[in-house]
matplotlib code that plots the C-alpha trace (Angstrom):
import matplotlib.pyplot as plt

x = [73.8, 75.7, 76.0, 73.0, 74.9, 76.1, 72.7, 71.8, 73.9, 73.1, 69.5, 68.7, 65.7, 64.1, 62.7, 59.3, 56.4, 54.2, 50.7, 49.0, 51.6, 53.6, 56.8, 59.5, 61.4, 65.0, 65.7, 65.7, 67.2, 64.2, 62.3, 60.9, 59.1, 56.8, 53.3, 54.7, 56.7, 58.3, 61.5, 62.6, 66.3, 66.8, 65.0, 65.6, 68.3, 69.0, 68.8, 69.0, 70.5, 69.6, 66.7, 65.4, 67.0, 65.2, 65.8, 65.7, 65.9, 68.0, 65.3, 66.8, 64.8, 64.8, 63.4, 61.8, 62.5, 59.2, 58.8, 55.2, 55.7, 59.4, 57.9, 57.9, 60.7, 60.3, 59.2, 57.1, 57.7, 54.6, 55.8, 59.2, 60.7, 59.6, 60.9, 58.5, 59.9, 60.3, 61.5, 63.7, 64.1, 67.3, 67.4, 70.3, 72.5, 75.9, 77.6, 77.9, 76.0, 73.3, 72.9, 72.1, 70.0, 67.9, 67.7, 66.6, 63.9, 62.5, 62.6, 61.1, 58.2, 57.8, 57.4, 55.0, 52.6, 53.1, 52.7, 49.3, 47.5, 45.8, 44.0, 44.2, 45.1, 48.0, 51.6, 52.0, 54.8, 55.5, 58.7, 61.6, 65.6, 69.4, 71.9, 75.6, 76.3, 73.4, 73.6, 69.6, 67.2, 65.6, 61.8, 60.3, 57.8, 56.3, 57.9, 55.7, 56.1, 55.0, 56.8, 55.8, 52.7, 55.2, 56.8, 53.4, 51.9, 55.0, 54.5, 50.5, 47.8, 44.6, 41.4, 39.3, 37.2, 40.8, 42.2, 38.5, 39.2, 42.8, 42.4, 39.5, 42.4, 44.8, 41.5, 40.2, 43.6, 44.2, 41.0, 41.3, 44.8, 42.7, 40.1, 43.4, 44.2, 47.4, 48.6, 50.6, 53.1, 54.7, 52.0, 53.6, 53.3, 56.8, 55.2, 52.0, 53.3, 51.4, 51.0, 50.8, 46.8, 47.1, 46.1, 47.5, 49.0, 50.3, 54.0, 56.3, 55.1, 58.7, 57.3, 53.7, 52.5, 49.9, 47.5, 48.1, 51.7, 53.0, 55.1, 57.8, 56.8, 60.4, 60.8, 58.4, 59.7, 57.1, 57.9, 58.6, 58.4, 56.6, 53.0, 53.9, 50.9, 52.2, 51.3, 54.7, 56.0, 53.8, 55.0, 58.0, 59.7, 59.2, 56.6, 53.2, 52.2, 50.6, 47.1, 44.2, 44.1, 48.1, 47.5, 44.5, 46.6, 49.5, 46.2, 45.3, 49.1, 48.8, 45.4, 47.3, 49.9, 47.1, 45.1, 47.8, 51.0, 53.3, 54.5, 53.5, 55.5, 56.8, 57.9, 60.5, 63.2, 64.8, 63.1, 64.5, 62.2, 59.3, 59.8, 59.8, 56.6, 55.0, 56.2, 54.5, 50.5, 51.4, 49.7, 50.3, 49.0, 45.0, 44.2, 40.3, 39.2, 35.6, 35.4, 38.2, 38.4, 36.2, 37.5, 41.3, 40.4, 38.8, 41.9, 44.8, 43.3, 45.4, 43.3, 43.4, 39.9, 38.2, 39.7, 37.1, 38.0, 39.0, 36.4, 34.0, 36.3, 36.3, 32.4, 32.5, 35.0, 33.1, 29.8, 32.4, 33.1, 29.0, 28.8]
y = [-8.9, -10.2, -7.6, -7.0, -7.6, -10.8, -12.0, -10.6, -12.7, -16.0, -15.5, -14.4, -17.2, -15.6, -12.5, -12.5, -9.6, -9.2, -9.9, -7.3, -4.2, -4.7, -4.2, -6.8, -8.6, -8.8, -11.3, -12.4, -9.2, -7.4, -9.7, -6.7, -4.7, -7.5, -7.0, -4.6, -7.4, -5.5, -5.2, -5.6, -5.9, -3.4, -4.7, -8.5, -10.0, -13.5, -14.8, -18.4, -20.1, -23.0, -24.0, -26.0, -28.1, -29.2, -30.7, -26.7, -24.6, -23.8, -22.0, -19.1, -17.7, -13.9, -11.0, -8.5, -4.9, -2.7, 0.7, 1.9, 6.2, 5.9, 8.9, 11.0, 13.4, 12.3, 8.6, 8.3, 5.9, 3.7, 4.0, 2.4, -0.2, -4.0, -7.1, -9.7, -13.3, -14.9, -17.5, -16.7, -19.0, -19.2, -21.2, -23.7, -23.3, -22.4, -20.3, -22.7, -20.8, -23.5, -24.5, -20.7, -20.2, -23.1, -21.9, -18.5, -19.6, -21.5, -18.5, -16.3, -18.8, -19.4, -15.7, -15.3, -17.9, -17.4, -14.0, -14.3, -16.5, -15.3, -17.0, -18.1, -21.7, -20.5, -18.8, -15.5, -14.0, -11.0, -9.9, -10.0, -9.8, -9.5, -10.8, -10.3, -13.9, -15.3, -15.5, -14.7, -13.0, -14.7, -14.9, -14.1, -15.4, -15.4, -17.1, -20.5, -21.4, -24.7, -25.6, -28.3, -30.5, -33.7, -31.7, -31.1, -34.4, -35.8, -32.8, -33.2, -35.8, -34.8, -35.8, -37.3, -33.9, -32.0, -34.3, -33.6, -29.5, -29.7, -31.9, -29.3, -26.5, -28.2, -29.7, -25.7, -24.4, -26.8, -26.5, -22.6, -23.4, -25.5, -23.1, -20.3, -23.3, -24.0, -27.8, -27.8, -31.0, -31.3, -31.4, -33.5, -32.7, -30.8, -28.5, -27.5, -25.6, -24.5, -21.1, -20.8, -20.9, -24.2, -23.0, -25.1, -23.2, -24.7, -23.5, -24.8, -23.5, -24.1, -27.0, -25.8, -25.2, -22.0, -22.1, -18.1, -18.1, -21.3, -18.9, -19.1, -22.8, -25.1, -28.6, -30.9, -32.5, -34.5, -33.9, -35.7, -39.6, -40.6, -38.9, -38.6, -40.1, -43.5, -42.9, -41.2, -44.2, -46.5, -45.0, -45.7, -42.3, -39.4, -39.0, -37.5, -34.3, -33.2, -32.9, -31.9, -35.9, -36.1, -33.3, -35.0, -38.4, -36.9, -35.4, -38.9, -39.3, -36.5, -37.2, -40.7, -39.3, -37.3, -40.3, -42.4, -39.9, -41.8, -41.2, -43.1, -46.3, -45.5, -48.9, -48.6, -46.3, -45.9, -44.1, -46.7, -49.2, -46.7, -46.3, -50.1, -50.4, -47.3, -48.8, -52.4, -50.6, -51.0, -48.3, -47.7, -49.3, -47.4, -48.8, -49.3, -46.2, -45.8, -41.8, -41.5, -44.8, -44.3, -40.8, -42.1, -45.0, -43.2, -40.5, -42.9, -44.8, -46.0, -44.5, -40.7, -40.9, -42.5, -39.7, -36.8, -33.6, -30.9, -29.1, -32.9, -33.6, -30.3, -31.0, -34.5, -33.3, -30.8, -33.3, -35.0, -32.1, -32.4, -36.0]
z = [116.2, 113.2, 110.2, 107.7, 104.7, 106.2, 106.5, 103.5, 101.3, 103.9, 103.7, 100.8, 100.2, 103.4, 101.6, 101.8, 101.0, 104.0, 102.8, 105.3, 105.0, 102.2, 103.2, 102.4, 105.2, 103.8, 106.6, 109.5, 111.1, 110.0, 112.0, 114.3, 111.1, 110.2, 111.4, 114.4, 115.8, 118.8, 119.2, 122.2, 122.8, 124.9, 127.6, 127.6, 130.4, 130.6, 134.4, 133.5, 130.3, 128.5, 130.7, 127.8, 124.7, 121.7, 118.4, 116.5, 119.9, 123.3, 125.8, 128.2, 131.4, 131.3, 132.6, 130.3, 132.0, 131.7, 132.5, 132.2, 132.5, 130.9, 128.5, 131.8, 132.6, 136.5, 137.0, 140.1, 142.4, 140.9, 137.6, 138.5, 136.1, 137.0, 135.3, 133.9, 133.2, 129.8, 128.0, 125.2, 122.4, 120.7, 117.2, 117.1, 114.3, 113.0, 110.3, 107.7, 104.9, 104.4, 107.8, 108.5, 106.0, 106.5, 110.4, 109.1, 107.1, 109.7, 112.1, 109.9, 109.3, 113.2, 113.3, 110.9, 111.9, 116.1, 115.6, 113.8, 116.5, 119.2, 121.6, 125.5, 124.9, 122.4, 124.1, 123.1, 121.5, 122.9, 120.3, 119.2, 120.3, 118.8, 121.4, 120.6, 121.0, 118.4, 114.7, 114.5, 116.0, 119.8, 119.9, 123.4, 125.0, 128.9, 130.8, 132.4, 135.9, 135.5, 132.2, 129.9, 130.4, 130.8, 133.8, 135.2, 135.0, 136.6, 139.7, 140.1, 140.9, 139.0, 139.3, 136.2, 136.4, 136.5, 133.5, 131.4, 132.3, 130.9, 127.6, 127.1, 126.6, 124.7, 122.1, 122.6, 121.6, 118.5, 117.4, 117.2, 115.1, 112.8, 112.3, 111.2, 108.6, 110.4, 111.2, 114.5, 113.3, 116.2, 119.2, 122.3, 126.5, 125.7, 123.2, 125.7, 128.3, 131.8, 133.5, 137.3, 137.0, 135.6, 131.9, 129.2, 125.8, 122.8, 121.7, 119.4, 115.7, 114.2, 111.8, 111.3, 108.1, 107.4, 104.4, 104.9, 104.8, 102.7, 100.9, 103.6, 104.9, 105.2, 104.6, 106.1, 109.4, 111.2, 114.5, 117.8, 117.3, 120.0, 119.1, 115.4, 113.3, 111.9, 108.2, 108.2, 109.0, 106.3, 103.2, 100.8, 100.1, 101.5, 103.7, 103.2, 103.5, 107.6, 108.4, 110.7, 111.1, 112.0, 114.6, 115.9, 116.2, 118.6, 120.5, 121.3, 122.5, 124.4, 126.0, 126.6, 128.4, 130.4, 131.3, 132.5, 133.2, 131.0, 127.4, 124.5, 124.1, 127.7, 127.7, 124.7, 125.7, 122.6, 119.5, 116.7, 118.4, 118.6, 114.8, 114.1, 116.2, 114.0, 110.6, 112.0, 112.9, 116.7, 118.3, 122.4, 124.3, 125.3, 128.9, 129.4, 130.9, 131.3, 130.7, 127.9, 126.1, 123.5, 121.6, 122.6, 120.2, 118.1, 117.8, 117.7, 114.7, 112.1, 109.7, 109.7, 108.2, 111.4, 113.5, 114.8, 113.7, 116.4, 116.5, 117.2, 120.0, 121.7, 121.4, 123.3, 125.9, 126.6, 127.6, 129.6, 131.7, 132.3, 133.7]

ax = plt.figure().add_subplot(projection="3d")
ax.plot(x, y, z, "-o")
ax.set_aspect("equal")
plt.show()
């Protein structure tokens, strides 16, 4: 774990005053104080590195080491320690002062607004980590056996009724985001992951922005190109500010990729062309399907206006699971 004074002077623009406590996070090393963030260090082992790569984030397998009576003088056999996989994420970035403390602030954000949702169609974070060999802290995670929703997709045949089911979980767990007044910004299939039941969770709140904790909110970064709305493509400058109606937008691209098992713009396998296409109003192709056609229309609208809210889409989704 690098030195607190280091971070201190690298950081400094991630203090923050905890609106529920009151205590001040100093910076990212104090990560495990806010909101009883665990701190859990001493049981994390990596098994498997850099599983995953984004953009902001390397991914590790792990095992987190739990021993249930290790209060107890003598541990009964029932009570011995067990390891639980996890996914470790580990923020890219490097010691150049700005490039750390932009990374920092980021991570402390992510924290904040992960550790404040709860629900069963959102990954939970389970705590926090210092490894020797990172600059800041690792967020932890369970570990999914079935990874991303792209992965999935590209493993399993569903059935419409199994398709309905899933899209119901991913609408159920943006929906619940939206009602917390936070804006995903970045939802894609590699941002919904899937536990061995089959359960889809959102992940991935490095770019969301909170109405409860804009204090600490970064730049915004619209995320992934591919299921990014295109009015951050219309505009001249920078480009507008992320809404409900953006995150409902790369749900259509998502429930896209559901429907037909291939990305958005599969057919353009570079991103500068995918741009060009947003900047022009072409929006991927929506094959006529006779169960999902009309609310994929309706959510991949050029105008954010004509798209349904969340919590109107869980609704319809819903009936569909009753036809």
């Amino acid at each position: 774990m690098p030195q607190i004074s280091q971070l201190t002077q690298l950081l400094s623009r991630a203090r923050f005053n905890s609106q529920q406590t009151g205590s001040q996070l100093q910076e990212p090393s104090d990560l495990a104080h806010v909101h009883n963030l665990k701190d859990l260090t001493k049981s994390l082992r990596i098994t498997d590195p850099q599983c995953a790569k984004g953009s902001f984030a390397i991914v590790d397998k792990g095992v987190l080491v739990t021993t249930p009576c290790q209060e107890r003088k003598f541990i009964p056999a029932f009570c011995r320690p067990r390891e639980v996989p996890v996914a470790i994420k580990k923020t890219r970035t490097t010691s150049l002062p700005n490039v750390l403390r932009e990374a920092g602030e980021r991570l402390v954000h992510e924290a904040r607004v992960w550790h404040s949702l709860k629900h069963e169609n959102i990954l939970l974070l389970l705590g926090v980590g210092y490894l020797e060999s990172e600059l800041l802290p690792v967020l932890v995670s369970p570990w999914m056996e079935n990874g991303s929703l792209d992965e999935y997709l590209k493993q399993v045949s569903l059935t419409t009724r199994a398709e309905v089911q899933l899209l119901s979980q991913i609408i159920m767990g943006l929906e619940y985001l939206h009602s917390k007044g936070v804006t995903h910004c970045d939802l894609t299939s590699f941002n919904v992951l899937i536990n061995q039941d089959g359960r889809a969770l959102l992940s991935d709140f490095g770019l969301s922005r909170s109405e409860r904790f804009s204090d600490t909110a970064p730049q915004f970064k619209f995320g992934a190109t591919r299921w990014a709305a295109p009015e951050f493509f219309a505009a001249l400058g920078d480009p507008p500010s992320p809404t409900f109606a953006s995150d409902m937008y790369s749900f259509g691209c998502v429930m896209l990729q559901v429907v037909t098992g291939k990305q958005p713009y599969h057919w353009l396998p570079k991103q500068d062309e995918v741009i060009w296409m947003k900047e022009r109003g072409q929006s991927p192709i929506i094959p006529f399907d006779p169960v999902f056609f009309e609310l994929l229309s309706e959510c991949l609208s050029e105008d954010p206006s004509a798209r349904p809210s969340s919590s109107v889409a869980r609704s319809r989704i819903r009936d569909l699971m009753d036809m």
